[in-house]
C-alpha positions as CSV (number, residue, x, y, z in Angstrom):
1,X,0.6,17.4,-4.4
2,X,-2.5,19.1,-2.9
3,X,-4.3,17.8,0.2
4,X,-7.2,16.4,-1.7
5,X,-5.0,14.7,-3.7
6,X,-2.9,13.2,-0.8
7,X,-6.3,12.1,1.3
8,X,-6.6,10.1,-1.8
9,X,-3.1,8.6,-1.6
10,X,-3.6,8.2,2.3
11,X,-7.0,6.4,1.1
12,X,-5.5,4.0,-1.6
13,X,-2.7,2.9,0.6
14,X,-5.1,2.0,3.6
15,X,-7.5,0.2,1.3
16,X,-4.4,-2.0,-0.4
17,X,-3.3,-2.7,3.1
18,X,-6.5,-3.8,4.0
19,X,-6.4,-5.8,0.4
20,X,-3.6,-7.9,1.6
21,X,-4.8,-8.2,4.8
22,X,-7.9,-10.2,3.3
23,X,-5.5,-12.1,1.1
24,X,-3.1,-13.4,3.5
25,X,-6.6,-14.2,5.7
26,X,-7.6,-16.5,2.6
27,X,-4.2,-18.5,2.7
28,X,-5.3,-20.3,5.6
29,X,-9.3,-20.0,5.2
30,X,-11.6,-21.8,3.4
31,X,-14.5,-18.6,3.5
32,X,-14.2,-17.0,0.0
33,X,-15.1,-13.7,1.5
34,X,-11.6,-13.0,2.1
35,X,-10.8,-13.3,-1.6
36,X,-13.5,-10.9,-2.6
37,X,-12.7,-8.4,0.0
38,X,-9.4,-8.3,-1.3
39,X,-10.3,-7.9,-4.9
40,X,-12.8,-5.3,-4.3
41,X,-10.1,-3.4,-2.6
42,X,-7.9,-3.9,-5.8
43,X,-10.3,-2.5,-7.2
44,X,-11.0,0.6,-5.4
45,X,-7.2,1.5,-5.4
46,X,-7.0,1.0,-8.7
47,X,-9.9,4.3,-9.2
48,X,-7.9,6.1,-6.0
49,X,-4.5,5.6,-8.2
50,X,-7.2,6.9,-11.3
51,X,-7.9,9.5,-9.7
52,X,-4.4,10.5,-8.4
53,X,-3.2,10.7,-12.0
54,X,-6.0,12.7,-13.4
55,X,-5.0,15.3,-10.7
56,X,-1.9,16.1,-12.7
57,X,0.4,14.2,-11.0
58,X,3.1,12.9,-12.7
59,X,3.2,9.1,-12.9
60,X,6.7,8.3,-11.6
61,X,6.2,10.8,-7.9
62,X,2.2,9.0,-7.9
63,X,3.9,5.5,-7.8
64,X,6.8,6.1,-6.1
65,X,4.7,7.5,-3.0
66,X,2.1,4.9,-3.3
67,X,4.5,1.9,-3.7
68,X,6.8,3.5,-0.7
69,X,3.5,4.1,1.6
70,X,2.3,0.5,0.5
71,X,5.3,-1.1,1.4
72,X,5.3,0.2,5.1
73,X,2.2,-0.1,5.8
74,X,2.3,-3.9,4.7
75,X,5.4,-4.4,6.5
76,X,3.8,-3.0,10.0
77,X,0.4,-5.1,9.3
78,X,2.8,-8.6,8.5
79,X,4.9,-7.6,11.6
80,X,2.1,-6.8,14.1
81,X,-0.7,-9.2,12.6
82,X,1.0,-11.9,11.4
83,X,3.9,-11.7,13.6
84,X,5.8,-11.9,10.0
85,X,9.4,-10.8,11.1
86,X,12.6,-9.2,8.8
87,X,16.0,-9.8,8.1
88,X,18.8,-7.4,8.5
89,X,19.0,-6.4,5.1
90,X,14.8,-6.1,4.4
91,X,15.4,-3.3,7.3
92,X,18.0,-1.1,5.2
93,X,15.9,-2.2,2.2
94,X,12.8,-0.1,4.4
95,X,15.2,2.6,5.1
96,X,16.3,3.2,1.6
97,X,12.1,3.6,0.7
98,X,11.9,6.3,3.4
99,X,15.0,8.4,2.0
100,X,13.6,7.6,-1.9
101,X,10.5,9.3,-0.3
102,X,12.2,12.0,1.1
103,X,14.5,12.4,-2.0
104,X,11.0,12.4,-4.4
105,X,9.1,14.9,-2.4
């Protein structure tokens, strides 16, 4: 993966981060601007992920990193944000991204 196309995977995974951020917001708001901050989010990672592919990457490593960057960066927003703690076995479940990622790479 070149470095333009990994700003772009850096970008996407921010931007879905910041897409559940607004979403969990909503759960306890009534303002509908959380809603369509996430879903213009959506969308933008959705023409990131576009993008991604239309680099040549193959599909399986572009998921597999965006998914496995997703996923932590989720888990340290629920944990410090939301105070959102894990069990014992979520934790190896983290670990076991983190070695697919290093596995994929």
């Amino acid at each position: 993966m070149n470095f333009k196309t990994t700003q772009i995977l850096i970008g996407i995974v921010g931007i879905e981060s910041l897409a559940q951020y607004f979403l969990q917001k909503q759960i306890k708001s009534t303002n509908i601007m959380y809603l369509i901050g996430g879903t213009l989010c959506y969308s933008c990672v959705a023409l990131g992920y576009y993008l991604i592919l239309k680099s040549g990457v193959k599909m399986a490593l572009a998921d597999a990193f965006f998914n496995a960057g997703s996923q932590l960066m989720i888990t340290i927003i629920g944990f410090f944000i939301f105070g959102q703690r894990l069990s014992y076995k979520q934790l190896i479940g983290i670990l076991l991204i983190l070695i697919g990622v290093k596995l994929a790479e």
